[in-house]
Phi, psi and omega in degrees: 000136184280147163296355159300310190313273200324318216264333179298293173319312183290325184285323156330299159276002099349317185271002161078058170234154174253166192298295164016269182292338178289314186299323206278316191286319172310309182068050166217179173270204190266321177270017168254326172295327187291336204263331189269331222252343168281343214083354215254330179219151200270148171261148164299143172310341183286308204278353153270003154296296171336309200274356195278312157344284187295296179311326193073027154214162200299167160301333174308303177295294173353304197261012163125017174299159178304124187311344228247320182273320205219296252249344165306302182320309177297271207307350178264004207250307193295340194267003189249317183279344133002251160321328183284338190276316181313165177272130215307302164326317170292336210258308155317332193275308174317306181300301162335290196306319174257025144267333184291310215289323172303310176330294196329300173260037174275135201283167184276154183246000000 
């Protein structure tokens, strides 16, 4: 699977949309988003501008740019809506958890 493939699929599901719904906002069918997502049919520049558009994130990320220029900022976007779907207790646990793994990785004095 190409990493245009991978990075198409996660942010689709990050975006809580089923392939479905994208073909519809796309104005393609469904086994054709399935068909992008597989690696098997190539996307077009529109319609991955289009999918960067609906997802909220960049082209950049998309087609497999460096994390470190454009694409942390996107991956840090996907982990917050994310974290917005939990229940507030869960959401506590989370946050506990990356002050510990930050601790974690702090040097010992």
């Amino acid at each position: 699977m190409s990493r245009i493939a991978e990075r198409l699929r996660a942010a689709r599901e990050h975006a809580g949309l089923s392939q479905g719904q994208v073909a519809k906002m796309l104005g393609l069918h469904r086994p054709t988003v399935s068909e992008i997502e597989a690696g098997r049919r190539r996307v077009t520049a529109e319609e991955l501008t289009e999918c960067a558009r609906i997802y909220d994130v960049s082209v950049v990320w998309l087609t497999g740019g460096d994390e470190t220029e454009d694409g942390l900022g996107d991956r840090v976007t996907l982990a917050a809506r994310e974290l917005a779907k939990l229940r507030p207790e869960d959401l506590d646990k989370v946050l506990h958890l990356l002050n510990t793994i930050r601790r974690s990785e702090e040097p010992k004095k």
